[in-house]
Backbone bond lengths (Angstrom), bond angles and torsions (degrees), N, CA, C in turn:
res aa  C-N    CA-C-N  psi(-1)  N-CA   C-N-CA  omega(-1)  CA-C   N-CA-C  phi
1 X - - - 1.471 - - 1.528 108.80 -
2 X 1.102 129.18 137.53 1.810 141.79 170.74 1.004 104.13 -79.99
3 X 1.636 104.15 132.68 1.252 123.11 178.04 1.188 112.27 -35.47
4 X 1.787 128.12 -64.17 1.525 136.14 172.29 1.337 103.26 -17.97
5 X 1.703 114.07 -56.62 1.810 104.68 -160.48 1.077 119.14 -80.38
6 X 1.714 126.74 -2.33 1.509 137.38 -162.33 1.381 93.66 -104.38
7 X 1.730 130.80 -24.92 1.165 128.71 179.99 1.564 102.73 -82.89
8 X 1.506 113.34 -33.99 1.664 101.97 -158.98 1.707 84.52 -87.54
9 X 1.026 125.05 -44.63 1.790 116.42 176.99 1.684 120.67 -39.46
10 X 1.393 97.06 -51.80 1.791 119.53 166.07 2.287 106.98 -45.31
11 X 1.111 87.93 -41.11 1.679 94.63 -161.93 1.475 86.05 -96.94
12 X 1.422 152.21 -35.53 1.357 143.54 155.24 0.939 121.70 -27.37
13 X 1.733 121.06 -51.43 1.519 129.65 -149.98 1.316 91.95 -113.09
14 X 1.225 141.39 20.71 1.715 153.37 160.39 1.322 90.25 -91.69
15 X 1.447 123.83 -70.41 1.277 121.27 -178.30 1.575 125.86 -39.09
16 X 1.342 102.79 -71.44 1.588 86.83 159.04 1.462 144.48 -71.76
17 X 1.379 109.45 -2.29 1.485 110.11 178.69 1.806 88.34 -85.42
18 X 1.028 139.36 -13.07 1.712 157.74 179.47 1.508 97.10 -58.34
19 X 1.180 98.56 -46.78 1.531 114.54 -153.27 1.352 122.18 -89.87
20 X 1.517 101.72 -34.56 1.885 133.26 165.06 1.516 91.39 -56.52
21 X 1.338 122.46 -56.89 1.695 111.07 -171.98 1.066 108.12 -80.08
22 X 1.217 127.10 -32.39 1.773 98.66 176.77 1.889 118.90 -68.40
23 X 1.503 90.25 -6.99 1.931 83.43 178.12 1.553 105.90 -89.94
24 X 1.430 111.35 -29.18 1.077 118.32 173.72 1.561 107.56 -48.21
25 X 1.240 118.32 -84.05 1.456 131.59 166.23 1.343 96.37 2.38
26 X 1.507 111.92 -78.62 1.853 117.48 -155.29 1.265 93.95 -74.01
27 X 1.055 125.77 -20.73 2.061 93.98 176.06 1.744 103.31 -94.73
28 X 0.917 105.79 -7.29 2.124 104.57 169.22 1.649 98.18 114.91
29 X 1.250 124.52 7.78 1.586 102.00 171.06 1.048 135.83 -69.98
30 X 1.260 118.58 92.73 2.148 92.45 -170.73 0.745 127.10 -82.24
31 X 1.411 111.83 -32.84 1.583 126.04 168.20 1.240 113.54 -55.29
32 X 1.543 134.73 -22.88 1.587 106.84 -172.96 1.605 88.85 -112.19
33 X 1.220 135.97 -12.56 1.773 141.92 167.69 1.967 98.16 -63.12
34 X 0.999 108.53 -27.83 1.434 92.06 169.89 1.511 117.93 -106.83
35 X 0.854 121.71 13.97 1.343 133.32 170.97 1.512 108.12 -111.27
36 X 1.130 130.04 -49.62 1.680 119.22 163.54 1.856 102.29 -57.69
37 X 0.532 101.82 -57.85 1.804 110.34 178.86 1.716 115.65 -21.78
38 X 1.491 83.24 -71.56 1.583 97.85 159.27 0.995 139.55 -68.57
39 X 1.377 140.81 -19.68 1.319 147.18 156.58 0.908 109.94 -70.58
40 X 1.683 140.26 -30.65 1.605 151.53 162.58 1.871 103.48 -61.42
41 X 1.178 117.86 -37.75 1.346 108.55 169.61 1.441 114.58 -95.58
42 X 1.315 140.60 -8.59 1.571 130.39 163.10 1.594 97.00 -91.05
43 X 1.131 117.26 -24.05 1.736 94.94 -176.19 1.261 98.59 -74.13
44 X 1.067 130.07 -39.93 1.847 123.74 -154.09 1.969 110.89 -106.53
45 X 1.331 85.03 14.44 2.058 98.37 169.08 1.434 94.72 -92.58
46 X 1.605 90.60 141.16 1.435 120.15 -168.54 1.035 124.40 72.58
47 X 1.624 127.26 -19.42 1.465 135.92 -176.90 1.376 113.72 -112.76
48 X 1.350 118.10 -26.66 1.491 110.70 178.44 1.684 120.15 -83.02
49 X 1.306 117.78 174.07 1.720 118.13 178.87 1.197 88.17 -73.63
50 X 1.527 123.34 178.09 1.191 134.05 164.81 2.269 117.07 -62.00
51 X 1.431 106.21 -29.57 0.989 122.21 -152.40 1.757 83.64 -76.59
52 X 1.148 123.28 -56.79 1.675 138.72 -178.63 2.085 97.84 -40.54
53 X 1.481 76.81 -61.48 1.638 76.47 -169.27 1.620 119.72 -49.60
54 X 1.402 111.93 -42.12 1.416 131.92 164.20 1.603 111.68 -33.08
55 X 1.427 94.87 -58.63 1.373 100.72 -161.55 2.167 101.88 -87.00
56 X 1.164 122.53 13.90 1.339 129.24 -161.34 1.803 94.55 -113.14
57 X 2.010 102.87 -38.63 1.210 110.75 -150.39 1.904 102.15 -91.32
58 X 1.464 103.69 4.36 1.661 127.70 -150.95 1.606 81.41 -105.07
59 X 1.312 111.89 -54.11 1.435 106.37 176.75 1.440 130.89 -58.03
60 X 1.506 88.39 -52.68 1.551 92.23 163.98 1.982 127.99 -45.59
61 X 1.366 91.93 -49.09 1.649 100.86 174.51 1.138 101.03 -57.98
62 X 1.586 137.35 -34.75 0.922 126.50 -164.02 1.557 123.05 -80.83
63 X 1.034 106.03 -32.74 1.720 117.33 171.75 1.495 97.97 -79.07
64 X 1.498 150.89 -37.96 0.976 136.61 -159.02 1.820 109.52 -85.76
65 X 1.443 96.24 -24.95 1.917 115.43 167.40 1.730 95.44 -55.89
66 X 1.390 114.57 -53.36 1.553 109.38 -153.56 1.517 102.36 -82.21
67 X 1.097 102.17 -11.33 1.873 102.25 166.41 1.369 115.20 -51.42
68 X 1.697 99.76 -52.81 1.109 115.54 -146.04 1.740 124.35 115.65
69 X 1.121 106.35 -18.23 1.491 129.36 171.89 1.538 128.08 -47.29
70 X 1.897 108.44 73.36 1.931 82.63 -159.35 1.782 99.17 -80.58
71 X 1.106 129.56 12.27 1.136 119.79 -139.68 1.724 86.80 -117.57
72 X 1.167 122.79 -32.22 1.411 142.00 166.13 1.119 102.40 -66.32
73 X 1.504 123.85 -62.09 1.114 119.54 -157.53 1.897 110.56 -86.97
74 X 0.845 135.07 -12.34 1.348 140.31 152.16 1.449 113.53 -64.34
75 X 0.988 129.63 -55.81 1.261 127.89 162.60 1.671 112.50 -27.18
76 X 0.957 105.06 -62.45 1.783 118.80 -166.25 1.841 96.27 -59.92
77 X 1.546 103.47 -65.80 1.057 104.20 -168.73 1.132 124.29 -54.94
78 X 1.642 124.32 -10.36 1.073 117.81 -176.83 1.579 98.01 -92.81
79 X 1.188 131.56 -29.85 1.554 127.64 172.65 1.281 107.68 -68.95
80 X 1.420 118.89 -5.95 1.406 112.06 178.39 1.782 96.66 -80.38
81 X 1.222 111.51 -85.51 1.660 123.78 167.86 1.897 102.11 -7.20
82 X 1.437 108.68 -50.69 2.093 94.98 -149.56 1.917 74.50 -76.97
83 X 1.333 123.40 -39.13 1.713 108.13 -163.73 1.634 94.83 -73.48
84 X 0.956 159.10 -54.82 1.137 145.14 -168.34 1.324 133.53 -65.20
85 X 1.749 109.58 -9.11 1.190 119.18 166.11 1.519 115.19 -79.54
86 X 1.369 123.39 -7.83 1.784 137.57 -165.99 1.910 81.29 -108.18
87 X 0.832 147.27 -30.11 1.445 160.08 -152.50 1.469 88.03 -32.80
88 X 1.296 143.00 -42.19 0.925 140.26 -156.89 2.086 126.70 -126.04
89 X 1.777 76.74 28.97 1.615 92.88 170.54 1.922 107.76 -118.11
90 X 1.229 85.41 6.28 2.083 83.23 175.92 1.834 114.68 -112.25
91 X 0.908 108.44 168.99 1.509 100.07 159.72 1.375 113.28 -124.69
92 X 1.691 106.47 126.93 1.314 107.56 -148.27 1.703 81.72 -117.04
93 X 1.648 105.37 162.41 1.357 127.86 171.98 1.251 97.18 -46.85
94 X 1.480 117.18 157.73 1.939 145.00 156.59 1.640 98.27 -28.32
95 X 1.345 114.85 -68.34 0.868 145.54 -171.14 1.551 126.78 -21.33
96 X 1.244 98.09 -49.46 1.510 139.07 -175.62 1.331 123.79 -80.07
97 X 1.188 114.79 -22.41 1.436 129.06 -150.25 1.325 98.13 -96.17
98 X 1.357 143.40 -12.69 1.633 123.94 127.96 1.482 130.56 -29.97
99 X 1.273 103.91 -42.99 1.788 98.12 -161.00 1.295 103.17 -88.50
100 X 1.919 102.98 107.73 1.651 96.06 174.79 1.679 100.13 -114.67
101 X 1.404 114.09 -139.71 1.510 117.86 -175.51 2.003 96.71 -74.99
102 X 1.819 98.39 -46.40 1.887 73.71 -171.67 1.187 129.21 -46.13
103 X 1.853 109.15 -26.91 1.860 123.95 -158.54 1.916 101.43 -85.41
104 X 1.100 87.94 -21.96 1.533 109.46 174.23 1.825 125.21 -59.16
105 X 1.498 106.73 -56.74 1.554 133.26 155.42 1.695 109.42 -62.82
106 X 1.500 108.34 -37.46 1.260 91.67 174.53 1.602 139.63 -79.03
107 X 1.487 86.43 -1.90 1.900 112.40 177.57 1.989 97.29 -90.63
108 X 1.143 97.32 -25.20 1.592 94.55 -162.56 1.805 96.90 -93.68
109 X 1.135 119.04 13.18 1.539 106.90 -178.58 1.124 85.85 -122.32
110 X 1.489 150.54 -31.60 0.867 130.64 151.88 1.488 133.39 -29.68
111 X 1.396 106.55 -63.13 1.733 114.53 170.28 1.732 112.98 -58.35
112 X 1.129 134.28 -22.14 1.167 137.36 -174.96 1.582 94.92 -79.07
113 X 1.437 110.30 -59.42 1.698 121.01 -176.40 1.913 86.54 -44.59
114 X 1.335 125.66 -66.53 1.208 95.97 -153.78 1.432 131.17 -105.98
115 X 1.584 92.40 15.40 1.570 100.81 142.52 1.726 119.87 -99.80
116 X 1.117 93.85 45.75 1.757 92.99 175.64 1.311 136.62 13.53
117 X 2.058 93.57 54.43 1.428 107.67 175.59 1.609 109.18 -98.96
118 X 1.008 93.07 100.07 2.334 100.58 -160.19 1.828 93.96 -57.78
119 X 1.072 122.19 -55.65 1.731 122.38 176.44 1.356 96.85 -22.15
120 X 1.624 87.19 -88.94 1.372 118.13 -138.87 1.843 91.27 -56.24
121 X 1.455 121.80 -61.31 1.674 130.88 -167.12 2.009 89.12 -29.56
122 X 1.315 106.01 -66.48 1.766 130.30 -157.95 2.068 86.36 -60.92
123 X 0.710 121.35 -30.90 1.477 115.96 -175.38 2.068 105.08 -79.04
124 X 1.160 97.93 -47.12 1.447 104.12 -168.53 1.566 98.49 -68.99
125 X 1.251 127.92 -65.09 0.911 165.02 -172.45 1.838 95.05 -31.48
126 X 1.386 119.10 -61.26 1.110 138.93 172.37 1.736 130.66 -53.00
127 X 1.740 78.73 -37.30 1.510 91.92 -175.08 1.480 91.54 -92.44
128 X 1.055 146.71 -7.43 2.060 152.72 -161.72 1.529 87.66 -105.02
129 X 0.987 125.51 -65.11 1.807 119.80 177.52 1.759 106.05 -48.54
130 X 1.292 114.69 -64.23 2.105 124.02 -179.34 1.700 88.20 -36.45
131 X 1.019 106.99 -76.12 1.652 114.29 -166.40 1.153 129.41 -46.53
132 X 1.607 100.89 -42.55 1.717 102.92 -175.00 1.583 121.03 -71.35
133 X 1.150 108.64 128.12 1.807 114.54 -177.38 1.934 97.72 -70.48
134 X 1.477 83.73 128.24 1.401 98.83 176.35 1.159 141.34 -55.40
135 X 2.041 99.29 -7.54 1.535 117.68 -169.34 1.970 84.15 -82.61
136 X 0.829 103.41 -7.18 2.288 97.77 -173.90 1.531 84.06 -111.61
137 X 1.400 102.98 99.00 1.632 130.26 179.61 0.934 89.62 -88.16
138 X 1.176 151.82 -36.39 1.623 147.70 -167.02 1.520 122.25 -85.19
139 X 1.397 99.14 -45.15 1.158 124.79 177.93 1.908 104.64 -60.98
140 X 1.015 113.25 -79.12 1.581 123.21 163.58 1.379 92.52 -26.46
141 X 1.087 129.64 -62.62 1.723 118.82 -144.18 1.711 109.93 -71.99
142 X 1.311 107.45 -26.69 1.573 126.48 -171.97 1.999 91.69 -80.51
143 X 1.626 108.15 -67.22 1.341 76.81 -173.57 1.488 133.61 -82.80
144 X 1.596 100.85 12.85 1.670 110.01 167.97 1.704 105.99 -84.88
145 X 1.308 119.36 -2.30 1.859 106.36 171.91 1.352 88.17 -103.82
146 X 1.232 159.08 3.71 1.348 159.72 -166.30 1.826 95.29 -92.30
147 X 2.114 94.21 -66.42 1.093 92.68 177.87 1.642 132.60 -43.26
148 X 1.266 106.58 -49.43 1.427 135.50 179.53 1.411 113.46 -50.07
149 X 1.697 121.30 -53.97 1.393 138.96 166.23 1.965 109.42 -50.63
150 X 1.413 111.97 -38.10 1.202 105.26 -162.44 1.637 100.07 -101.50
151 X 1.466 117.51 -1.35 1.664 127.03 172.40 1.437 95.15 -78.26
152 X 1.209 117.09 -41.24 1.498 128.76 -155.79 2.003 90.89 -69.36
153 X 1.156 110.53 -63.75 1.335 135.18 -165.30 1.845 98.91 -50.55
154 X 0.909 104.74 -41.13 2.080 118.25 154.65 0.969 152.67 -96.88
155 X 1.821 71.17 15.84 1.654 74.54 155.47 1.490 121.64 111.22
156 X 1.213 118.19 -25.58 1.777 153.91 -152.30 1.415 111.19 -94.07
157 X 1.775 119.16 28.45 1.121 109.87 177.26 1.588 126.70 -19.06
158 X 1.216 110.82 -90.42 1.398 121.20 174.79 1.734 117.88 -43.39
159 X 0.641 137.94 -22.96 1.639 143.74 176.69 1.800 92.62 -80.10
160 X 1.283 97.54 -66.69 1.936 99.41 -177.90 1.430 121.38 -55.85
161 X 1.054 116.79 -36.53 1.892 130.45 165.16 1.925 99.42 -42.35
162 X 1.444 93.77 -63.91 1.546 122.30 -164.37 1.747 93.48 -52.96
163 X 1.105 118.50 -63.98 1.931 120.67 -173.56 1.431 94.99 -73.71
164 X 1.246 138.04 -36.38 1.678 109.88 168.90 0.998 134.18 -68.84
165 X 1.237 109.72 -23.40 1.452 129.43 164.02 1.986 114.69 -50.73
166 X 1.260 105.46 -67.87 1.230 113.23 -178.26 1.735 105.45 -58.45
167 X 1.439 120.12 -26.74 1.654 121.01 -175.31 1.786 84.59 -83.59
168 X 0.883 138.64 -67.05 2.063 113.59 -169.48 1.742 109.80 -80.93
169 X 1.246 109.93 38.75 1.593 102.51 168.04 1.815 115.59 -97.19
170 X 1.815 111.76 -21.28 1.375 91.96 133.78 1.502 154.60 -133.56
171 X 0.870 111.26 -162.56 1.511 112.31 -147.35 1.678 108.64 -83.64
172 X 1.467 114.92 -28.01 1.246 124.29 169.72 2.009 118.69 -69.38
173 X 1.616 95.92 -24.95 1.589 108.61 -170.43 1.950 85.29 -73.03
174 X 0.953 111.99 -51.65 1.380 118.77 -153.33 2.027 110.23 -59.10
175 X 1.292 100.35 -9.09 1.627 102.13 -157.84 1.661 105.44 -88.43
176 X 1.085 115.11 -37.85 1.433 123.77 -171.41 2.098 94.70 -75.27
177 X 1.509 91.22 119.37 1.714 115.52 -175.49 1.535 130.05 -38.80
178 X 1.954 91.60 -32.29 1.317 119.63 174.40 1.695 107.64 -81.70
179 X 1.043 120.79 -56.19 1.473 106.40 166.50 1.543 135.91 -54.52
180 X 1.515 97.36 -6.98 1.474 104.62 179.20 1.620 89.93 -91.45
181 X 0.859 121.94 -61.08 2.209 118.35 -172.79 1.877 88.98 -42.43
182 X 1.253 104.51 -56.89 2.069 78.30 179.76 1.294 113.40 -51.08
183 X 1.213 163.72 -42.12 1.105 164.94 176.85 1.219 121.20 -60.95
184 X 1.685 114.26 -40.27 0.753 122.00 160.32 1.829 135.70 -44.07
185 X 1.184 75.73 -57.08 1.272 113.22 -177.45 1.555 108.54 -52.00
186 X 1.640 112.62 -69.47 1.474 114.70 159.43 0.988 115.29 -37.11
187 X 1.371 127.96 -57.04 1.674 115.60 -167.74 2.339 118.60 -56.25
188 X 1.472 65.00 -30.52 1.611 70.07 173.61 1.528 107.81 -58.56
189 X 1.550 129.40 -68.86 1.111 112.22 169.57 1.078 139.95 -86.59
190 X 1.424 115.12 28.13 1.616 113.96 161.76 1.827 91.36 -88.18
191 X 1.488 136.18 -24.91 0.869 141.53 -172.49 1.787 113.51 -30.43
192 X 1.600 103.03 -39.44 1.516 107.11 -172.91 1.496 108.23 -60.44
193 X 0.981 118.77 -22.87 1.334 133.36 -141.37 2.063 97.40 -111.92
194 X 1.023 99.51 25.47 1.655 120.48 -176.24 1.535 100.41 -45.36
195 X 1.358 123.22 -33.47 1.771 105.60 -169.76 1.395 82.47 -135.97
196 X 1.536 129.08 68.86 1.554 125.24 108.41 1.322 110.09 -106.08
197 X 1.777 98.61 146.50 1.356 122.04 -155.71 2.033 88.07 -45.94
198 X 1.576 102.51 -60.33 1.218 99.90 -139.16 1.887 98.47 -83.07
199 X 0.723 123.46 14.96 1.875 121.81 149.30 0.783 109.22 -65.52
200 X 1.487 131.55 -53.83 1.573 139.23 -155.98 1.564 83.97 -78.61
201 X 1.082 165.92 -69.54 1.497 168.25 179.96 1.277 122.63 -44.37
202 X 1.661 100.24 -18.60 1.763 87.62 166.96 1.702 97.79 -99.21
203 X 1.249 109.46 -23.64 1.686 105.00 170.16 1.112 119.87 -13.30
204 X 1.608 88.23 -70.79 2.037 121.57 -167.60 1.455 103.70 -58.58
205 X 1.543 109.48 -41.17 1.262 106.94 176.86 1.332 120.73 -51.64
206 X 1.371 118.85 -66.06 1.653 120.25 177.61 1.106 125.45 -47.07
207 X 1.796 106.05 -39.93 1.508 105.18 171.25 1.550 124.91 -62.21
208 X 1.146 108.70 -35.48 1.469 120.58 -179.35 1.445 113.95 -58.44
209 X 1.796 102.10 -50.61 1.485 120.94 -168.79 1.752 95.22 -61.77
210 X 1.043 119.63 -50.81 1.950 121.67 -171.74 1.426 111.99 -79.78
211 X 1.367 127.45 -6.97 1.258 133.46 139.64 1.574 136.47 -50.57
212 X 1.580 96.46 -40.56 1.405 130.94 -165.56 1.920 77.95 -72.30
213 X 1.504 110.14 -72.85 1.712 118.15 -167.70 1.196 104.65 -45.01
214 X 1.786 125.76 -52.57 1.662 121.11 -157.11 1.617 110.93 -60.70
215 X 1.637 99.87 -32.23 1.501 111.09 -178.23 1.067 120.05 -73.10
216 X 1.439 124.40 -30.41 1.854 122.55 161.84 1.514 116.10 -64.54
């Protein structure tokens, strides 16, 4: 086997061990999301572009956020940030060529959201919406319920109503199962908040909007 194919095989199996933790993550494992995580970042050190590692070291923060881990998870994120600033001294697989600095912030407002750092989540969060190109409808829509979740989390009823709102206005953001549990999810805790006008209005909204899907 050539060296080339033992490196791109090496940076493959990062990818999916990348990928094992983020499912992990969404069904609640942390323990095995940080253990794929990490084996995705020692397998693919020294061999990956900087841009891979970024996007390997995002995961990692990311399972170590859903622990609860700020001390783990700062760590990562900051190796996420120094590799993604080189992002553009390697040549990285097809593959890859999504993950830039916005997709980057948008992993890191996540970890802020769930270490319930209200600043920092509402800062990232802000700058992941500015950045993201509007043609990644999906992308936008995930870190606009992030945004929305971490307005909410400070407090910002009305501002957070207002950015969830704009994340289910379309119809393509709304289809993928996992973006519906964020919504979900919000509605649960905008739930307290049962007699302001505008909770009850993003209600109607969702209901309407998943009406709109069942009927296509």
């Amino acid at each position: 086997m050539a060296p080339s194919q033992v490196i791109d095989d090496r940076v493959f199996g990062a990818r999916i061990l990348g990928n094992l933790s983020h499912q992990a993550n969404c069904l609640g494992n942390h323990a095995q999301a940080i253990q794929f995580a990490r084996a995705a970042v020692e397998g693919a050190k020294g061999r990956a572009t900087p841009r891979a590692m970024a996007n390997y070291s995002a995961m990692e923060a990311r399972a170590y956020a859903n622990a609860g881990d700020s001390i783990g998870a700062g760590r990562a994120m900051n190796a996420a940030e120094r590799h993604v600033e080189r992002a553009d001294t390697g040549e990285d697989p097809e593959w890859l060529g999504y993950f830039n600095s916005a997709e980057l912030k948008g992993e890191l407002c996540h970890c802020f959201r769930d270490l319930k750092m209200r600043r920092e989540s509402i800062e990232a969060a802000q700058r992941a919406v500015d950045e993201t190109d509007p043609e990644y409808a999906r992308t936008l829509g995930f870190c606009r319920m992030v945004l929305a979740q971490s307005q909410l989390l400070n407090g910002e009823l009305e501002g957070a109503v207002q950015t969830a709102s704009l994340a289910v206005d379309g119809r393509d953001t709304l289809q993928p199962s996992r973006f519906q549990r964020y919504v979900t999810d919000f509605q649960k805790e905008v739930s307290i908040h049962a007699a302001n006008p505008s909770g009850a209005a993003f209600h109607d909204q969702v209901r309407d909007a998943l009406g709109r899907l069942d009927d296509e």
